[in-house]
C-alpha positions in Angstrom: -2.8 -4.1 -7.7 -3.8 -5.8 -10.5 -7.3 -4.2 -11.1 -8.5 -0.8 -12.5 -8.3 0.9 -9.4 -4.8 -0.6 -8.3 -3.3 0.4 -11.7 -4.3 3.4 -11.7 -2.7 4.4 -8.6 0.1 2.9 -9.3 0.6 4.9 -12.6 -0.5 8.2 -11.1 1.6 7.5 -8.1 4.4 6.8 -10.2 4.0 10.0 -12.2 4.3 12.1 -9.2 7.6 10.8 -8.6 6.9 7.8 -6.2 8.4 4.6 -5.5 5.6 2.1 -6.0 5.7 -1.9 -4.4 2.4 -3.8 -5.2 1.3 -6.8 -4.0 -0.4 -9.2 -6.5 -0.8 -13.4 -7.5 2.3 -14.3 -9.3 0.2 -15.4 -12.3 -0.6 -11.0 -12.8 3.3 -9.9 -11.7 4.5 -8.8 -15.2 1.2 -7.4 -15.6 1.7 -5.0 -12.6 5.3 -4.3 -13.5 3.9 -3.2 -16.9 2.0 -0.6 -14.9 5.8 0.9 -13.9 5.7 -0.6 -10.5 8.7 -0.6 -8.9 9.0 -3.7 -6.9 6.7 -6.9 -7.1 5.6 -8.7 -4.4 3.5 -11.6 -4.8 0.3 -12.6 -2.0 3.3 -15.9 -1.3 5.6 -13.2 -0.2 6.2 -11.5 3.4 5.7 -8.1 2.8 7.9 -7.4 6.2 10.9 -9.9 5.5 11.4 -8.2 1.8 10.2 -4.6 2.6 10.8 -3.8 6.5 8.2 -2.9 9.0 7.9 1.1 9.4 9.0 1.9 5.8 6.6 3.4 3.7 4.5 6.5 3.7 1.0 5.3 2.1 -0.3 1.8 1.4 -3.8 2.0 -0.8 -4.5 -1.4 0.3 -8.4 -2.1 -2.0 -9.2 -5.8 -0.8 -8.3 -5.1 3.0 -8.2 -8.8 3.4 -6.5 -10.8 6.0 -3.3 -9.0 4.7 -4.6 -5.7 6.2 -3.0 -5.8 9.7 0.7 -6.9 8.0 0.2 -3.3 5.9 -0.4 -1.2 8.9 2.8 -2.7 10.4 4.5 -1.1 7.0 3.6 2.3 8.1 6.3 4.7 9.4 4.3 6.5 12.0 2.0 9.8 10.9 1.8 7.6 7.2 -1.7 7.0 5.9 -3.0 3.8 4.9 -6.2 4.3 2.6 -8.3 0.9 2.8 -11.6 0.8 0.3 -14.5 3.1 2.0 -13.3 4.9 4.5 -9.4 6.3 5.3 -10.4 6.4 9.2 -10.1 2.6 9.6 -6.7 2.2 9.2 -6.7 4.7 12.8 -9.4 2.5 14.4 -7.2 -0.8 14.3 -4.1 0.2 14.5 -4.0 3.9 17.5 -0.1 4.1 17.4 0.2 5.1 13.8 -0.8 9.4 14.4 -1.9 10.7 10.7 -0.1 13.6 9.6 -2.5 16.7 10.7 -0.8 18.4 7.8 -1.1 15.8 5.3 -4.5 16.5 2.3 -5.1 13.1 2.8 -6.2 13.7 6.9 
């Protein structure tokens, strides 16, 4: 959340009327608020205990790490999850999360 890419989608996400959480070290945390983010978390924190699994509609998850499992399970169902290179891997690991068929981002 804390690079070029992350920023930026947090601030155009944010424009369009969205409620952003993003994940970063705690060293770069009031960085990332700077960028209007909504809600913090920082890489010591379980995104699931402070969050809840199934509740958001989009995670732009750009390092796809070891993390990347924990932000499929944040998905409702028919959400998107839009790792680096390709949207369709988020559907490869994780079946039970349908996109939206009427969703741009399909």
């Amino acid at each position: 959340m804390s690079g070029g890419v992350g920023s930026a989608v947090a601030q155009l996400t944010r424009r369009r009327g969205a409620e952003v959480i993003g994940i970063t070290s705690s060293a770069k945390a009031d960085m990332v608020r700077a960028f209007g983010v909504d809600h913090v978390l920082t890489r010591e924190d379980d995104p699931i205990a402070v969050v809840g699994q199934e509740s958001v509609d989009v995670v732009v998850d750009n390092v796809a790490d070891a993390g990347f499992g924990t932000m499929l399970r944040l998905l409702r169902r028919g959400a998107q999850s839009l790792p680096p290179g390709s949207g369709s891997a988020a559907r490869s690991r994780c079946p039970e999360i349908a996109p939206d068929p009427r969703s741009p981002l399909t």
